[in-house]
N, CA, C and O atoms as a printed pandas DataFrame, in Angstrom:
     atom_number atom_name residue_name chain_id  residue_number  x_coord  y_coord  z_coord
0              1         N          UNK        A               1   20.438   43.280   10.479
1              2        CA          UNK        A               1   20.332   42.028   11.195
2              3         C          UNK        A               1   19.326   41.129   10.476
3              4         O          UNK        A               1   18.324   41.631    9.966
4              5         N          UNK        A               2   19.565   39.800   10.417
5              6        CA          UNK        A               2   18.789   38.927   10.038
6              7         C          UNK        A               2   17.922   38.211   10.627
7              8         O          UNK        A               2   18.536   37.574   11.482
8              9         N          UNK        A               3   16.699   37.919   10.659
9             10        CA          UNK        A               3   15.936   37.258   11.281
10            11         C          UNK        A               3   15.147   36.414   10.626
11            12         O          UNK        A               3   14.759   36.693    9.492
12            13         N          UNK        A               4   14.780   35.208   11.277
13            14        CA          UNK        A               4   13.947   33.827   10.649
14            15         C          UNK        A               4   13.302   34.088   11.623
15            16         O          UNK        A               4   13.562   34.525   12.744
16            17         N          UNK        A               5   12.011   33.640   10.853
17            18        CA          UNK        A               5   10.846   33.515   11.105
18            19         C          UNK        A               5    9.589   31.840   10.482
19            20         O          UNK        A               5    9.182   31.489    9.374
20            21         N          UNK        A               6    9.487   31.528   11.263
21            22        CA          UNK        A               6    8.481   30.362   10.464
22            23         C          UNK        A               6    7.231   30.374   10.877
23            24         O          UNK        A               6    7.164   30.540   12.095
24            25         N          UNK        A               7    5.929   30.235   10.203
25            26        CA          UNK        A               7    5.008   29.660   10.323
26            27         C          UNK        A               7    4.517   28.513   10.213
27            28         O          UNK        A               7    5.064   28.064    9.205
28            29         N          UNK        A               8    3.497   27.375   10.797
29            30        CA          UNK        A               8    3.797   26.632   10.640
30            31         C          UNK        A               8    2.391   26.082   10.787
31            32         O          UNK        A               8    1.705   26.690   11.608
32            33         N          UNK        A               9    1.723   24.895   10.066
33            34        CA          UNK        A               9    0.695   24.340    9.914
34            35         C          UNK        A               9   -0.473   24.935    9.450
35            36         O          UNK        A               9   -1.562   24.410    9.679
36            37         N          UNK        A              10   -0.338   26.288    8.635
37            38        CA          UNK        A              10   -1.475   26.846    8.292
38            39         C          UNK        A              10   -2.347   25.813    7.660
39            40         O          UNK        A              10   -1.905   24.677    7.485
40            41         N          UNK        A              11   -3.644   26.160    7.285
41            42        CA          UNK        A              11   -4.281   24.959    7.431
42            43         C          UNK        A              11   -5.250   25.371    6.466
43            44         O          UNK        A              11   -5.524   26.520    6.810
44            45         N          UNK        A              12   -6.132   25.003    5.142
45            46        CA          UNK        A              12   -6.644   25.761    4.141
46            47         C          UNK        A              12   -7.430   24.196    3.354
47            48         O          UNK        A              12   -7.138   23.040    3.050
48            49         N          UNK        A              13   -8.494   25.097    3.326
49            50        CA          UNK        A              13   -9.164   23.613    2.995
50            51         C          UNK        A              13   -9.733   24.265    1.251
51            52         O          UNK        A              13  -10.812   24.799    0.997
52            53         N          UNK        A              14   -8.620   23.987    0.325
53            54        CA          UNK        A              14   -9.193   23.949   -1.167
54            55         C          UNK        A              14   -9.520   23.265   -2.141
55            56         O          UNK        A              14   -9.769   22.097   -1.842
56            57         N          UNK        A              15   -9.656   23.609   -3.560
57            58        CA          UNK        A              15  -10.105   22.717   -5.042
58            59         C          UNK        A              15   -8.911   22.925   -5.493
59            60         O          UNK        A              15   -8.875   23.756   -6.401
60            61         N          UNK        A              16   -7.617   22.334   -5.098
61            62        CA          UNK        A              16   -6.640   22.345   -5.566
62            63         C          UNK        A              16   -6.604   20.957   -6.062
63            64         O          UNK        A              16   -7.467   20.217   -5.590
64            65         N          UNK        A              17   -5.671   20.382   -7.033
65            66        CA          UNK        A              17   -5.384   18.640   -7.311
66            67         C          UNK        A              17   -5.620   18.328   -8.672
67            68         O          UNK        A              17   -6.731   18.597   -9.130
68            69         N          UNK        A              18   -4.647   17.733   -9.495
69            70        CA          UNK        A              18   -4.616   17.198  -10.426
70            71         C          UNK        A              18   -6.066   16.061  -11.161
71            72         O          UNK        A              18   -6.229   15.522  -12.256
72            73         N          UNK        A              19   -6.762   16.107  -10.062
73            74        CA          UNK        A              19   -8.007   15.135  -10.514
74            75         C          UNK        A              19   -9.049   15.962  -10.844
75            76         O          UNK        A              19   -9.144   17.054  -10.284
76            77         N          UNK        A              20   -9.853   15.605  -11.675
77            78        CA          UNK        A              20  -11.512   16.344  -11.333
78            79         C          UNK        A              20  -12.302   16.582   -9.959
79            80         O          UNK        A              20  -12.896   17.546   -9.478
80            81         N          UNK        A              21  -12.006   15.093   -9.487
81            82        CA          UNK        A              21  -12.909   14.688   -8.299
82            83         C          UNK        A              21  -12.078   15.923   -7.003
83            84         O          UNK        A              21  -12.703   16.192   -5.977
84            85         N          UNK        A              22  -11.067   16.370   -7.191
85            86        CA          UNK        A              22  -10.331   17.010   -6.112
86            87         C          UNK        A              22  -10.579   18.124   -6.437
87            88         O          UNK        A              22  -10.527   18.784   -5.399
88            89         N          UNK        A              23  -10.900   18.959   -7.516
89            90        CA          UNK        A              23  -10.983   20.278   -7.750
90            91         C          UNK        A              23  -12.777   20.582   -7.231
91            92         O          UNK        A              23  -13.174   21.592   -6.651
92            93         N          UNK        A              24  -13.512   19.536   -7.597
93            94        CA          UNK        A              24  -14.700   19.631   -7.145
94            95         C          UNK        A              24  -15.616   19.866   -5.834
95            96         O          UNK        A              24  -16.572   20.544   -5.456
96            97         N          UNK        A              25  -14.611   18.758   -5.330
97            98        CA          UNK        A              25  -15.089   18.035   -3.761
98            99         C          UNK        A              25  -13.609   18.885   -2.802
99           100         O          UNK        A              25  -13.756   19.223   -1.627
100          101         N          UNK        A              26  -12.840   19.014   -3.242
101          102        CA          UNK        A              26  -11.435   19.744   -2.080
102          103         C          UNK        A              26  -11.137   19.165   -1.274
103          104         O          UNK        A              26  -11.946   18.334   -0.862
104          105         N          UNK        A              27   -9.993   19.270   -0.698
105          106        CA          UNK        A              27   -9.563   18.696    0.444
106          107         C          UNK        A              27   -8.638   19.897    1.113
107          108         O          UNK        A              27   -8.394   20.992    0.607
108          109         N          UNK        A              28   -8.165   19.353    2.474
109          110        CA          UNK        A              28   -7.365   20.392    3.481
110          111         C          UNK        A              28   -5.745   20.183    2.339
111          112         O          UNK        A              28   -5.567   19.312    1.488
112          113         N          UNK        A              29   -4.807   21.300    2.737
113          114        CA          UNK        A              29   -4.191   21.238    2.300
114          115         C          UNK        A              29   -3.020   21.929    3.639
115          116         O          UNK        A              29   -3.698   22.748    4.258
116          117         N          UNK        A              30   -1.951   21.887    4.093
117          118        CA          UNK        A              30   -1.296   22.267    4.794
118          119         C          UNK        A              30   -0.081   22.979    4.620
119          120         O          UNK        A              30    0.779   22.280    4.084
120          121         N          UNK        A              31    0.329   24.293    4.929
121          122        CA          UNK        A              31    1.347   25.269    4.651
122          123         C          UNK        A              31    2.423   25.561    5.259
123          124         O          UNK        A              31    2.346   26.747    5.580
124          125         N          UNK        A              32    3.568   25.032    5.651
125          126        CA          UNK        A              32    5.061   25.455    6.336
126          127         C          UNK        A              32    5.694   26.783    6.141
127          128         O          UNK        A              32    6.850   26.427    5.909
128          129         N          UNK        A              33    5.698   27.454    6.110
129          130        CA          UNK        A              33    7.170   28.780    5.820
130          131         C          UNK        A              33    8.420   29.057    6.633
131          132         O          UNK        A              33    8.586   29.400    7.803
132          133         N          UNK        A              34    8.822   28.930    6.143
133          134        CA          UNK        A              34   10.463   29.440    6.859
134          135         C          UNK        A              34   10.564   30.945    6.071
135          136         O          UNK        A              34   10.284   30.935    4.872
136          137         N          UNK        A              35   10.881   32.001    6.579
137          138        CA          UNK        A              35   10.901   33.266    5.781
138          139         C          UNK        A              35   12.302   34.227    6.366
139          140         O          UNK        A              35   11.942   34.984    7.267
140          141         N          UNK        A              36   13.492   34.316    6.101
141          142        CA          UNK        A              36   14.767   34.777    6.323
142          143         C          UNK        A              36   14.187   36.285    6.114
143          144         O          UNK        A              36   12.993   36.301    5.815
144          145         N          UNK        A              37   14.764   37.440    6.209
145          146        CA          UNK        A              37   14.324   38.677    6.273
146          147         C          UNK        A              37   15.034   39.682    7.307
147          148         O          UNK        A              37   15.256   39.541    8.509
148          149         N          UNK        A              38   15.419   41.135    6.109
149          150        CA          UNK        A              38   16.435   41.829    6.928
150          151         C          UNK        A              38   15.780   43.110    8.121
151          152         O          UNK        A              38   15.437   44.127    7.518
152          153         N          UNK        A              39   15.632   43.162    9.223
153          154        CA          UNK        A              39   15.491   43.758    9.886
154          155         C          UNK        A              39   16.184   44.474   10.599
155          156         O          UNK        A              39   17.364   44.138   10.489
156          157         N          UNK        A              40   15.942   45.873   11.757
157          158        CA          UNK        A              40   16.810   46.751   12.506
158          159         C          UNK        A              40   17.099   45.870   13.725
159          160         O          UNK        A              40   16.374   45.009   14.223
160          161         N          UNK        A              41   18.258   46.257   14.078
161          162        CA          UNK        A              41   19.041   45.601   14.858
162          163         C          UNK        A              41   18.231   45.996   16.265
163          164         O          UNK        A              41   17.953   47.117   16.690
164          165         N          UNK        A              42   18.017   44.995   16.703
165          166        CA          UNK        A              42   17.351   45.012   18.327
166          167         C          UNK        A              42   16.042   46.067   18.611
167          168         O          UNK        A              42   15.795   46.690   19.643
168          169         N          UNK        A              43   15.135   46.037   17.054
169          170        CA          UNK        A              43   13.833   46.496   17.339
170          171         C          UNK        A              43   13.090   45.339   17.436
171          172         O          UNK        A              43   13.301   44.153   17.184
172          173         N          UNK        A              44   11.735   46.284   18.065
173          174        CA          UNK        A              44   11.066   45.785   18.966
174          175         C          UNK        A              44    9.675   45.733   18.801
175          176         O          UNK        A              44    8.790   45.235   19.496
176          177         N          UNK        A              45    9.655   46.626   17.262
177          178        CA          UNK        A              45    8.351   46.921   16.968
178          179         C          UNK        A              45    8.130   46.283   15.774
179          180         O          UNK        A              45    8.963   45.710   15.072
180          181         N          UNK        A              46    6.287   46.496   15.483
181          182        CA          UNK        A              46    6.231   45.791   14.327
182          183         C          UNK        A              46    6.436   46.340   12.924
183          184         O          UNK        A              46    6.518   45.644   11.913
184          185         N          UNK        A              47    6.496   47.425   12.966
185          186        CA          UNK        A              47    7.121   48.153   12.526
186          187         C          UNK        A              47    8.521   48.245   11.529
187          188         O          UNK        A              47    8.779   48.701   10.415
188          189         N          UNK        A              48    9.154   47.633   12.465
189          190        CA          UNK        A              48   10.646   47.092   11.822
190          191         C          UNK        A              48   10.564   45.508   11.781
191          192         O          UNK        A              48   11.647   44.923   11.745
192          193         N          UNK        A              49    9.511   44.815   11.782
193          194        CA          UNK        A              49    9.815   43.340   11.619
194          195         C          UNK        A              49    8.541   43.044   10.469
195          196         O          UNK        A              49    7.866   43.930    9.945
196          197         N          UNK        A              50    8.448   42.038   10.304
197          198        CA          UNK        A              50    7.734   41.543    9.392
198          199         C          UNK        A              50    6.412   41.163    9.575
199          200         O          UNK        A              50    6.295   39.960    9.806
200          201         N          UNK        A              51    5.412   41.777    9.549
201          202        CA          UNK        A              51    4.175   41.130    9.956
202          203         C          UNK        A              51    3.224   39.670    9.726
203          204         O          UNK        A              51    2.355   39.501    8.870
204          205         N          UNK        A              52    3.546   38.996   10.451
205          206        CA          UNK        A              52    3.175   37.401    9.889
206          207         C          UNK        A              52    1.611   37.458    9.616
207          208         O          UNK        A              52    1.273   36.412    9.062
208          209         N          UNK        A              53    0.525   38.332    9.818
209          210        CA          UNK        A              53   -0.968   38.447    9.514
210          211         C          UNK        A              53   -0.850   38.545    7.858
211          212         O          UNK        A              53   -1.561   37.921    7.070
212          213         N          UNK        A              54    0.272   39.524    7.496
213          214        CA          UNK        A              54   -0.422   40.316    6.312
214          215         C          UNK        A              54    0.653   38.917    5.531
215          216         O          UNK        A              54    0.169   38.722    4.417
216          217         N          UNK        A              55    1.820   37.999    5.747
217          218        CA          UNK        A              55    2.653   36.697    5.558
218          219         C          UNK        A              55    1.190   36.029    5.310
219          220         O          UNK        A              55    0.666   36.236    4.215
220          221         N          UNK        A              56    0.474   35.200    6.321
221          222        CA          UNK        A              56   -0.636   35.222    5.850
222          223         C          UNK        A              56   -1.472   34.918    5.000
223          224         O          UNK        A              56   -1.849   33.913    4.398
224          225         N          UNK        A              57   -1.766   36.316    5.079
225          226        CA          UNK        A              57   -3.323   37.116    3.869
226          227         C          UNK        A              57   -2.431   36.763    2.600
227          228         O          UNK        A              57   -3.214   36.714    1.652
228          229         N          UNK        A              58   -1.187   36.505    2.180
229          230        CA          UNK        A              58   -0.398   36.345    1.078
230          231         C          UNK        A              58   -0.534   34.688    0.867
231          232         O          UNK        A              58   -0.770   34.286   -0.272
232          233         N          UNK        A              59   -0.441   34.085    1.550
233          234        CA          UNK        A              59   -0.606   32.516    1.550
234          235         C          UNK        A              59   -1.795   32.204    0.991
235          236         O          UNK        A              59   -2.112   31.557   -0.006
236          237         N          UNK        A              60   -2.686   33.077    2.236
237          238        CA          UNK        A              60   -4.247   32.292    1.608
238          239         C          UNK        A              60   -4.738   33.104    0.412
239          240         O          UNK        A              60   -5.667   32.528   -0.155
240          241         N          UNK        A              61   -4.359   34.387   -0.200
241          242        CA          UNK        A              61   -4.538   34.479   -1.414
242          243         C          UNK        A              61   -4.404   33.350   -2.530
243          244         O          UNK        A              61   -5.213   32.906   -3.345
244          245         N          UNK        A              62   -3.382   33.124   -2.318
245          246        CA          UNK        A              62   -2.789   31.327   -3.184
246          247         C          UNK        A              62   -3.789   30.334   -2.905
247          248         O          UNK        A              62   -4.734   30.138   -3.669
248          249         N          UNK        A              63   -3.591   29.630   -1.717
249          250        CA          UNK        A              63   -4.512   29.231   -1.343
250          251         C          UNK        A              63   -5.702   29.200   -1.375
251          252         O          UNK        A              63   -6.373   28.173   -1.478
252          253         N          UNK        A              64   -6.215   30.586   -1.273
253          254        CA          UNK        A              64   -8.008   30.458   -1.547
254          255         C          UNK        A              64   -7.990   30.485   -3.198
255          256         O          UNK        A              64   -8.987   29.990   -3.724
256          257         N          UNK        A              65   -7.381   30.797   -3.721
257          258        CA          UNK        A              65   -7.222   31.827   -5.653
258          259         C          UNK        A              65   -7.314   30.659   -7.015
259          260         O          UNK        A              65   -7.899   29.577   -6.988
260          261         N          UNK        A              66   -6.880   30.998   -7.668
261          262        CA          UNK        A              66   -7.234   29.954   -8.692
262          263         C          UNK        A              66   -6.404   28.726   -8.420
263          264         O          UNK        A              66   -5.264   28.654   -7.960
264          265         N          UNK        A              67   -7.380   27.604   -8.876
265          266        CA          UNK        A              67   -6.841   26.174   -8.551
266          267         C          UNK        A              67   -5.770   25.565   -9.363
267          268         O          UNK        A              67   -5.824   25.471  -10.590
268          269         N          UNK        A              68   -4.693   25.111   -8.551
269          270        CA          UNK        A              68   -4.000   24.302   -9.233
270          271         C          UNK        A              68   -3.718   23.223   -8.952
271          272         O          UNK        A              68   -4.071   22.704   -7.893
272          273         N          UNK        A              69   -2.796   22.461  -10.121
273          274        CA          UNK        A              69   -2.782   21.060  -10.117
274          275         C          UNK        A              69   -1.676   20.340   -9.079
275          276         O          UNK        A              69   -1.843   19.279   -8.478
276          277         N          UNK        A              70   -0.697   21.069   -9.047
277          278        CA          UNK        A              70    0.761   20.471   -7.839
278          279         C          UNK        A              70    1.211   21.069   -6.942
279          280         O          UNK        A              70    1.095   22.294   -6.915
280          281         N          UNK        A              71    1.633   20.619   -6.290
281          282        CA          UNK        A              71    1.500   21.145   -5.346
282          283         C          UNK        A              71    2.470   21.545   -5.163
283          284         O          UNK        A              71    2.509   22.437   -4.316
284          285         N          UNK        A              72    3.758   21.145   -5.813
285          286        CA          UNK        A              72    4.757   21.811   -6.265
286          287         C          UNK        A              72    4.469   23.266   -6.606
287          288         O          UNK        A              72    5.058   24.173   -6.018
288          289         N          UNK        A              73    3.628   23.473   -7.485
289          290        CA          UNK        A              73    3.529   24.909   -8.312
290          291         C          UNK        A              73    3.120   25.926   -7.337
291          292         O          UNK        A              73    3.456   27.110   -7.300
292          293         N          UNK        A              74    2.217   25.172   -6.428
293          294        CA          UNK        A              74    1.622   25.977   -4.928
294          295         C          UNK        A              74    2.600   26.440   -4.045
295          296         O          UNK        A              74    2.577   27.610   -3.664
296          297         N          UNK        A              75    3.684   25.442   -3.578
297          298        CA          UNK        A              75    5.097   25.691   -3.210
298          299         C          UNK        A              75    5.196   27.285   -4.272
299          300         O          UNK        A              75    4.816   28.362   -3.813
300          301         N          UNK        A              76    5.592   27.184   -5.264
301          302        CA          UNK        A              76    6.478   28.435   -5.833
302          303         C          UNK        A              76    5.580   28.968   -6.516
303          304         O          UNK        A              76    5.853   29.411   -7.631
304          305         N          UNK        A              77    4.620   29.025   -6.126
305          306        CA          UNK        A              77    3.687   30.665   -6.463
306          307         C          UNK        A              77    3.542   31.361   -5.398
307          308         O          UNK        A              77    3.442   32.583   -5.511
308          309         N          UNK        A              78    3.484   30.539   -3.695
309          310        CA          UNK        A              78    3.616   31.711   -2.553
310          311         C          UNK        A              78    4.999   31.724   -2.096
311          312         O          UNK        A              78    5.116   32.576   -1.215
312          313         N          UNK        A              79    6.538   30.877   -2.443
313          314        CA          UNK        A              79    7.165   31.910   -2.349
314          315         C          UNK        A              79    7.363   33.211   -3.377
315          316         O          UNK        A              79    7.823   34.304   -3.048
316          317         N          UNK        A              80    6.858   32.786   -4.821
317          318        CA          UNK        A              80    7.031   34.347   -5.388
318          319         C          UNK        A              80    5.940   35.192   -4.854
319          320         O          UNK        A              80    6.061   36.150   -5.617
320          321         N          UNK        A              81    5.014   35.481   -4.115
321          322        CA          UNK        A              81    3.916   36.413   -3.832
322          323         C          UNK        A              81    4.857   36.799   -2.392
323          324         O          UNK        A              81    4.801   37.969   -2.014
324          325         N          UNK        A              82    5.370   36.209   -1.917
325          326        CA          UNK        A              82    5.821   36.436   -0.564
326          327         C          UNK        A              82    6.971   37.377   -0.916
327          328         O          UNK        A              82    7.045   38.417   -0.261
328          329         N          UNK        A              83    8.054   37.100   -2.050
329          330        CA          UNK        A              83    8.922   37.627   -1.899
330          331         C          UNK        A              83    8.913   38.963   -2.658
331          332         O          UNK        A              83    9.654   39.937   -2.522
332          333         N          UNK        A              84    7.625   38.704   -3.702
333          334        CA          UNK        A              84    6.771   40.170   -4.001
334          335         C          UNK        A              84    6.509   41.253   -3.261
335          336         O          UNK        A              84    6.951   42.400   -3.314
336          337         N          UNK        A              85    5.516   40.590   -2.373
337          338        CA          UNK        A              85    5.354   41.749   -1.230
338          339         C          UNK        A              85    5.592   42.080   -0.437
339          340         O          UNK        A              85    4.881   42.835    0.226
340          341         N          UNK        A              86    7.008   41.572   -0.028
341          342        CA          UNK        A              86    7.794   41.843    1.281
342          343         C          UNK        A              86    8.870   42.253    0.923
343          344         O          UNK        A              86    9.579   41.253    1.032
344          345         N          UNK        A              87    9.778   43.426    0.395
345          346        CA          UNK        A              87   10.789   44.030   -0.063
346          347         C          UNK        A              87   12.215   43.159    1.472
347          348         O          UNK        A              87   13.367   42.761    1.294
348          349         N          UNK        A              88   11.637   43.188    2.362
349          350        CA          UNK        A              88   12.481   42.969    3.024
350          351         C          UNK        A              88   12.709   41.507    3.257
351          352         O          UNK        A              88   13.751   41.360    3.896
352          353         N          UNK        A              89   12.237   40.595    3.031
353          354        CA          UNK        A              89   12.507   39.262    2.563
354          355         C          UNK        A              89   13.321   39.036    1.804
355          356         O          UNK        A              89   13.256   39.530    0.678
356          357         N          UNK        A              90   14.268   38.282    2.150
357          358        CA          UNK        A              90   15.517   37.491    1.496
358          359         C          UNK        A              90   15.534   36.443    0.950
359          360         O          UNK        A              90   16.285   36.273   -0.010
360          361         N          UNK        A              91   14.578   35.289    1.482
361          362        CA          UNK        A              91   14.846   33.975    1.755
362          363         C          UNK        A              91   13.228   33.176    1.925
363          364         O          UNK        A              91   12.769   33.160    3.067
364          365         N          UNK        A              92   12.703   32.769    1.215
365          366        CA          UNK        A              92   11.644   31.797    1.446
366          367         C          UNK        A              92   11.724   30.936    1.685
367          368         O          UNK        A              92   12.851   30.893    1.190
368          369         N          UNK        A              93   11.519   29.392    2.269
369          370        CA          UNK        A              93   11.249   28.818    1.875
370          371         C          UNK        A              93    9.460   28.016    2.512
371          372         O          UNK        A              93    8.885   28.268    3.571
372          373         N          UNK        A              94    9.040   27.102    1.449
373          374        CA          UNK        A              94    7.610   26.855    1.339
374          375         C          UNK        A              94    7.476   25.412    0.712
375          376         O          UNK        A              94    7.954   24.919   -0.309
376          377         N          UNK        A              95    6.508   24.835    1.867
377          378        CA          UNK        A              95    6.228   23.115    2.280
378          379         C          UNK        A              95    4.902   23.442    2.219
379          380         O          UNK        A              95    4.380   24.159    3.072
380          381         N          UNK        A              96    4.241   22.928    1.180
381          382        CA          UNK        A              96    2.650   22.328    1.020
382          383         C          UNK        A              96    2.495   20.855    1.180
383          384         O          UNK        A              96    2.970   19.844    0.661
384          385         N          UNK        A              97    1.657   21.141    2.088
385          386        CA          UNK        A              97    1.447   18.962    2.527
386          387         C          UNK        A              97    0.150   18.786    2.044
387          388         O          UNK        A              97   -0.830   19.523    2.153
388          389         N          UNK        A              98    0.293   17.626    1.453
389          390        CA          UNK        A              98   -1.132   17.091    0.946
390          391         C          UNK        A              98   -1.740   16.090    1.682
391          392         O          UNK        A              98   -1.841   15.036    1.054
392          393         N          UNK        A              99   -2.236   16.073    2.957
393          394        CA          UNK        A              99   -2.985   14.852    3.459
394          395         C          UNK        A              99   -3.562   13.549    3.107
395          396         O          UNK        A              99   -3.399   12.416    3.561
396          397         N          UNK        A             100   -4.482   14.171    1.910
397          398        CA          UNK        A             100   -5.151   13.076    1.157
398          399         C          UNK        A             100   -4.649   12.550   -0.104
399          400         O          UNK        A             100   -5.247   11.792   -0.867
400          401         N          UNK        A             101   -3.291   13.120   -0.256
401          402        CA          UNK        A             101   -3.143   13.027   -1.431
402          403         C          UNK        A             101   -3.588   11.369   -1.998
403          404         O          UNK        A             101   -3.333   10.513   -1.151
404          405         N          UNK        A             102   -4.120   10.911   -3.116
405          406        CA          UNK        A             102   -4.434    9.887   -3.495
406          407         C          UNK        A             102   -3.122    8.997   -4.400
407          408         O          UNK        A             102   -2.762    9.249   -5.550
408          409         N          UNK        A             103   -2.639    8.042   -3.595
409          410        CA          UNK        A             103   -1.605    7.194   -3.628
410          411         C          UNK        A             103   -1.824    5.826   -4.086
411          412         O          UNK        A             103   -1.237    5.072   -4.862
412          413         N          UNK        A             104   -3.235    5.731   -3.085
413          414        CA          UNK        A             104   -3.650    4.434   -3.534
414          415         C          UNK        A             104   -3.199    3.207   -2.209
415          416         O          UNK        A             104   -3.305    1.984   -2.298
416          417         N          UNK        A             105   -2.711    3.970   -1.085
417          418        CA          UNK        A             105   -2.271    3.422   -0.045
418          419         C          UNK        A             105   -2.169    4.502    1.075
419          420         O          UNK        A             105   -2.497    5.637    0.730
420          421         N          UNK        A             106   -1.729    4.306    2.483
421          422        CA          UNK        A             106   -2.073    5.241    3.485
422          423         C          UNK        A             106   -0.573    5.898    4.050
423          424         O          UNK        A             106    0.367    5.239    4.495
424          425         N          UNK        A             107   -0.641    7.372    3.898
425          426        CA          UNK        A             107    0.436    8.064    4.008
426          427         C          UNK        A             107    0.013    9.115    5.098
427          428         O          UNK        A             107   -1.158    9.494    5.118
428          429         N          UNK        A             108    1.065    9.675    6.145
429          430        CA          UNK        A             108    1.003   10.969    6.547
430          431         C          UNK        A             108    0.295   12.396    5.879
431          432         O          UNK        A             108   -0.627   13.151    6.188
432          433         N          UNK        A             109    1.082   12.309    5.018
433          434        CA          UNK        A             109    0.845   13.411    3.492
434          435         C          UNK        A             109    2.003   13.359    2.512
435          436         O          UNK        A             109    3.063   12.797    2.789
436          437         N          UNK        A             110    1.717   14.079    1.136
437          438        CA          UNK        A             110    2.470   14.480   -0.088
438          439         C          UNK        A             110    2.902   15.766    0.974
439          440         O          UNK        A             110    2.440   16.302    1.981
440          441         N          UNK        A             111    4.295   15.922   -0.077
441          442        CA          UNK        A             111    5.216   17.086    0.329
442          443         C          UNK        A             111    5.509   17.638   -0.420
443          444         O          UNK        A             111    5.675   16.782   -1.289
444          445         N          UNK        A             112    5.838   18.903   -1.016
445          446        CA          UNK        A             112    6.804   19.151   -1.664
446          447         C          UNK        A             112    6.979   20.991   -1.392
447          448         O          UNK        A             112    6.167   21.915   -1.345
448          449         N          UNK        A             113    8.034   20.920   -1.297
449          450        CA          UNK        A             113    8.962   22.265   -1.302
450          451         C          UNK        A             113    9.629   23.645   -2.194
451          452         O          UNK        A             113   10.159   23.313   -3.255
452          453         N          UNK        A             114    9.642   24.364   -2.041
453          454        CA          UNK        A             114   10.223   25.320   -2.831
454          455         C          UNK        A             114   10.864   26.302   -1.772
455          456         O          UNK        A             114   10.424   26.557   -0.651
456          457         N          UNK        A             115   12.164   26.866   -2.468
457          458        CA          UNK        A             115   13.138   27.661   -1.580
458          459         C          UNK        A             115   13.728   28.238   -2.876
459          460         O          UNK        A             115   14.333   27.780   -3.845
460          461         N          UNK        A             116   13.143   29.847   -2.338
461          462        CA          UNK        A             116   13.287   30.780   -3.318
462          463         C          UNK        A             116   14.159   32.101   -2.857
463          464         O          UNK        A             116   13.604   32.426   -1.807
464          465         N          UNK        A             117   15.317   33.105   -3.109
465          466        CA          UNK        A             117   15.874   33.917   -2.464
466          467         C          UNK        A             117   16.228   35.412   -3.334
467          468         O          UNK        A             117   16.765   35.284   -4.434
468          469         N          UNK        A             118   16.044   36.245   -3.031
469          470        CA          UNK        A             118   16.829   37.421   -4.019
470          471         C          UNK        A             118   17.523   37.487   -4.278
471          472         O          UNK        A             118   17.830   38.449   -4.982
């Protein structure tokens, strides 16, 4: 059986960003997942499902770990860590929002996505 699962607004304040001034000073950065994944049919435990703590501890590894410049690349370095350490994962996909991103005008946030699958 298949099951989706999302997390949603994780929230990580790093020295990620293409500038000096952003790797220095940091800003929040924001995390979406959608995560597809094959599980036993009508269990109940955690056991047979996917644990979203240790989903996670896999994000903010990225997240807290060495800095990068796009946020794009942030997108598809935690779906490959995700789909690393979760044998039973099928299906990623992964939305990093950039709040502050610097535009030069006033936005919600930068977006960008990656959707990665076995």
């Amino acid at each position: 059986m298949k099951r989706l699962v999302r997390l949603v607004g994780l929230t990580f304040y790093a020295r990620h960003g293409a500038y000096r001034y952003e790797q220095q000073n940091g800003q929040p950065f924001v995390v979406d997942l959608e995560v597809t994944y094959q599980a036993k049919a009508g269990s109940d435990r955690l056991a047979g499902a996917l644990d979203y703590r240790q989903v996670y501890a896999e994000v903010a590894r990225v997240m807290e770990g060495e800095p990068m410049r796009l946020i794009e690349a942030m997108a598809e370095r935690i779906g490959q860590q995700v789909l690393a350490a979760f044998p039973v994962v099928e299906r990623v996909a992964v939305r990093v929002k950039k709040p502050w991103a610097p535009l030069g005008g006033l936005s919600a946030h930068t977006e960008a996505e990656s959707v990665q699958e076995r």
